[in-house]
C-alpha positions, 0 to 999 in steps of 0.5 A, spaced: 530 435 480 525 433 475 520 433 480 522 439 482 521 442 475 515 439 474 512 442 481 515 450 479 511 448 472 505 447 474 506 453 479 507 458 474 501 455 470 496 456 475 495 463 474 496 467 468 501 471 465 499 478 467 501 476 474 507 475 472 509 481 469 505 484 474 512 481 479 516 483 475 514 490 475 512 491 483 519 487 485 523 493 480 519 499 482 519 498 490 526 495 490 527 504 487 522 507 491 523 503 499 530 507 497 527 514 498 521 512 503 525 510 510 528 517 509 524 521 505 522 526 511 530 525 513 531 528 506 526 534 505 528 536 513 535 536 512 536 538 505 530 541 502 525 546 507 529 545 513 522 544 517 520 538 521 512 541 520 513 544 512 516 537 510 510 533 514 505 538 510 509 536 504 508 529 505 500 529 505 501 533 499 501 526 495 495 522 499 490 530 499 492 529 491 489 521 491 484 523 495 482 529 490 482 524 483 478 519 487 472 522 489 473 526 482 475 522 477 474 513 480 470 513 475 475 513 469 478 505 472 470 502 470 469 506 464 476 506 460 480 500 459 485 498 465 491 497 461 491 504 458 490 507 465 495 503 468 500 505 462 498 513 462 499 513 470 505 509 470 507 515 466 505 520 469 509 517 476 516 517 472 516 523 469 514 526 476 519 522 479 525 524 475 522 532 477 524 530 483 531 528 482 532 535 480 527 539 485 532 544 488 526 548 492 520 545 497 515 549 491 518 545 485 518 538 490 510 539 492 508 540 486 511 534 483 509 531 490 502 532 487 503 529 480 506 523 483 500 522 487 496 523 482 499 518 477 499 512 484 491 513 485 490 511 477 494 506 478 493 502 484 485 501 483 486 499 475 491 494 477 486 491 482 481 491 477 485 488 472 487 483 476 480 482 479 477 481 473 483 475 470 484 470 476 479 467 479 475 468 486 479 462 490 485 465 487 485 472 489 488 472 496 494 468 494 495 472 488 495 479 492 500 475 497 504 473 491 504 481 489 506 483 497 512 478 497 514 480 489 514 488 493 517 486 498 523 483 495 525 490 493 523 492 499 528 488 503 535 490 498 533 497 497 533 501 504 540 498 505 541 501 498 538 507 501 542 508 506 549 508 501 545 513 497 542 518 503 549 519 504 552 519 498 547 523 494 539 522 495 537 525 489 539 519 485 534 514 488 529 519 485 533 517 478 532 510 480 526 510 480 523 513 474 527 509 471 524 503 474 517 506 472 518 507 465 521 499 464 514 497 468 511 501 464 514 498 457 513 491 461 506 493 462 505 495 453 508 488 451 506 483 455 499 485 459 492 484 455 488 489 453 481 486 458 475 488 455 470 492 460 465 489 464 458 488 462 453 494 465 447 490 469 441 493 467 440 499 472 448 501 471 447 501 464 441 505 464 444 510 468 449 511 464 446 512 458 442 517 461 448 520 465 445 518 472 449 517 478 449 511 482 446 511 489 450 512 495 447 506 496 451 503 492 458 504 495 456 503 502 459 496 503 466 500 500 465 506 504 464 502 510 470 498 508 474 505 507 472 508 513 473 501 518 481 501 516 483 508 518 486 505 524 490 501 520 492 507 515 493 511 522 499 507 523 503 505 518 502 513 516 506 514 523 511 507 521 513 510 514 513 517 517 514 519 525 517 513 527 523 515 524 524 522 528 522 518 534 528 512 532 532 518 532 532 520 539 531 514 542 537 508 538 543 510 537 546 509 529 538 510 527 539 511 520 542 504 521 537 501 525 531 504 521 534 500 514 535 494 518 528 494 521 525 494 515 530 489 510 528 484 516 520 485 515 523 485 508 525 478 508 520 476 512 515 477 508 519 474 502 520 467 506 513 467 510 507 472 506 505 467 501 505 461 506 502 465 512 496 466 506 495 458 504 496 457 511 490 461 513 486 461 507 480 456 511 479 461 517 474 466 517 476 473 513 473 476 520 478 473 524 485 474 520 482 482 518 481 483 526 488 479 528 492 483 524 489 489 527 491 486 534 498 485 531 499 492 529 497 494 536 502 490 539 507 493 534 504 500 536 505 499 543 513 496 542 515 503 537 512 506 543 516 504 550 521 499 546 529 501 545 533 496 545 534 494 537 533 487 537 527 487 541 524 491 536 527 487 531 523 481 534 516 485 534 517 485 526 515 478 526 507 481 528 508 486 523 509 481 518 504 476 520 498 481 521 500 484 514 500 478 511 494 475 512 489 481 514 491 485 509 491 480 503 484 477 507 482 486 505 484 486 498 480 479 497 475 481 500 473 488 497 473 483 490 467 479 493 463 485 495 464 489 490 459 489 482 463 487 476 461 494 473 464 498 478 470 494 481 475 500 479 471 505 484 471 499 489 478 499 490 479 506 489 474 508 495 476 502 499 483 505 498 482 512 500 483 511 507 491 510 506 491 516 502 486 520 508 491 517 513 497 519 510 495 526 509 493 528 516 497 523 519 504 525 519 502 531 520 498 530 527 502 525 529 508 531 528 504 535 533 503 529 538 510 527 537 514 534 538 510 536 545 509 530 547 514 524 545 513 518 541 511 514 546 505 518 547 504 517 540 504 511 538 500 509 545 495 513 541 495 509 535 495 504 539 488 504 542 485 507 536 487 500 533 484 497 539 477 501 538 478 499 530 479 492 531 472 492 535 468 495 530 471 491 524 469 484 527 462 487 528 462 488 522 465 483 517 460 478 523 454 481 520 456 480 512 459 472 513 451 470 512 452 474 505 458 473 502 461 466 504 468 465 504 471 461 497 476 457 499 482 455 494 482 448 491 
């Protein structure tokens, strides 16, 4: 027992203090809020617009906003305090979702739709900036593992809640969830550091005093990042949306089956996402981040033609594996390439590409989806992951001279 003690000691110590609250405030906000997703277009078609093509407009509401605030205000995550960014869209996001809890019209619900995505695109890259600058490069992708597995907890429990409350009054998982938020964000004001900004280089210094931009040049290795991951955005947008509309017509109990699915990839992920990490932190980035484009093509492929539960139950497992290693190997790698000074408009332009997926994909993939069938769809998705899997490993082939892998001691 003691040496046991001793080993979750030296765990704990290993990184600091910001990570854990960082868990604590991942875990309890995504437990609140994977009870709205799975059934959010279930919600909106049935209770509030009564369209199929209305609620899938109102879903790219949120990511068009993201896109919106990023191209125009990614600069606030590199010139104001990431702390204080994080607690204003902390904020921002629960007063939104507390709206939504009593939104009684489609108007009032996009609105609020808008300010929650709004609050989300300040969020998430000063978080990764905040994290980036206190946890050393070797630690980065087990750090982003740990984050994915704290999210995962709550994702694994909160479906199963969901379904209860989507059946006994929806609106309450929206109180929830702001209410969770607000603890985040006191969480976030007593424990977390104020970090100080990153030094300008010269040029970047000299720019901003005389109110210059930067080159596009600049983001170059960021916009090519953004751009390659469409794919991979493309096909969590049709998951987290058009999957459930064609699960509806193709399992019996759906609604069931649709909160199992993702509480087994919930689990999954707590048991093996952090592991999955350790264990492939030695091989090339370019091989994790194309494997797991060929995993969601596998999956992908399953959505389309699979029918049979536990089958579909089993392709959790790819889903899992590709999004444990490639995406953390991503998010790591964005912290390699991207300049001290500019690392908040990094992961804000890297990003852009789930919120570009999820403005235009829920609602093209309704179009396939309504005409032809889920199983085109997902076919559909699953070639564009083909194609996207071959352009990614050309690309990260031609920066491993650059950037040479930092292995974790």
């Amino acid at each position: 027992m003691n040496l046991l003690l001793a080993s979750l000691a030296r765990f704990l110590a290993a990184y600091p203090p910001l990570l854990w609250v960082r868990l604590f405030g991942e875990t309890l906000t995504s437990l609140s809020s994977t009870m709205i997703a799975p059934f959010l277009v279930l919600y909106l078609s049935e209770n509030v617009s009564g369209s199929v093509t209305v609620t899938m407009l109102v879903i790219g509401l949120q990511p068009f906003s993201e896109i919106v605030l990023t191209l125009f205000a990614g600069g606030l995550t590199d010139r104001i305090r990431r702390k204080t960014i994080m607690l204003a869209a902390l904020l921002i996001q629960g007063f939104a979702m507390l709206g939504m809890a009593f939104a009684d019209s489609i108007a009032a619900f996009a609105v609020l739709y808008i300010i929650n995505g709004a609050g989300r695109s300040l969020f998430i890259p000063a978080s990764r900036a905040h994290l980036a600058d206190a946890i050393l490069p070797a630690q980065m992708a087990s750090a982003f593992a740990l984050l994915n597995t704290s999210s995962s907890i709550g994702a694994a429990i909160g479906p199963l809640i969901g379904v209860i409350l989507y059946q006994y009054d929806p609106a309450m998982a929206f109180l929830f969830t702001a209410i969770s938020l607000l603890l985040y964000a006191i969480a976030v004001w007593w424990k977390i550091p104020q970090t100080p900004l990153p030094d300008l280089p010269a040029q970047a210094g000299e720019n901003a005093r005389s109110g210059k931009r930067e080159s596009w040049q600049a983001y170059r290795p960021a916009l090519a990042i953004m751009t390659l991951s469409l794919p991979i955005s493309l096909f969590y947008a049709q998951t987290e949306t058009n999957l459930q509309l064609h699960l509806k017509h193709t399992l019996p109990d759906y609604l069931h089956a649709l909160a199992l699915l993702i509480a087994v990839k919930g689990v999954l992920l707590i048991l093996f996402e952090f592991l999955l990490v350790k264990w492939t932190q030695h091989l090339p980035a370019r091989l994790l981040i194309t494997g797991a484009y060929g995993c969601f093509m596998l999956v992908s492929l399953g959505y389309a033609y699979i029918d049979y539960l536990p089958l579909l139950l089993a392709m959790q497992v790819l889903l899992v594996i590709g999004e444990s290693v490639g995406l953390t190997q991503l998010l790591a790698f964005v912290t390699r390439i991207s300049p001290p000074s500019m690392r908040g408009r990094y992961f804000a332009i890297t990003g852009t590409h789930w919120d570009i997926s999820r403005t235009c994909g829920p609602y093209l993939g309704s179009l396939v989806l309504l005409h032809n069938g889920g199983a085109l769809l997902f076919t559909l998705v699953a070639v564009i992951l083909a194609i996207g899997a071959w352009a990614m490993h050309h690309y990260l082939r031609s920066k491993e001279k650059a950037l040479p892998h930092a292995q974790e001691g």
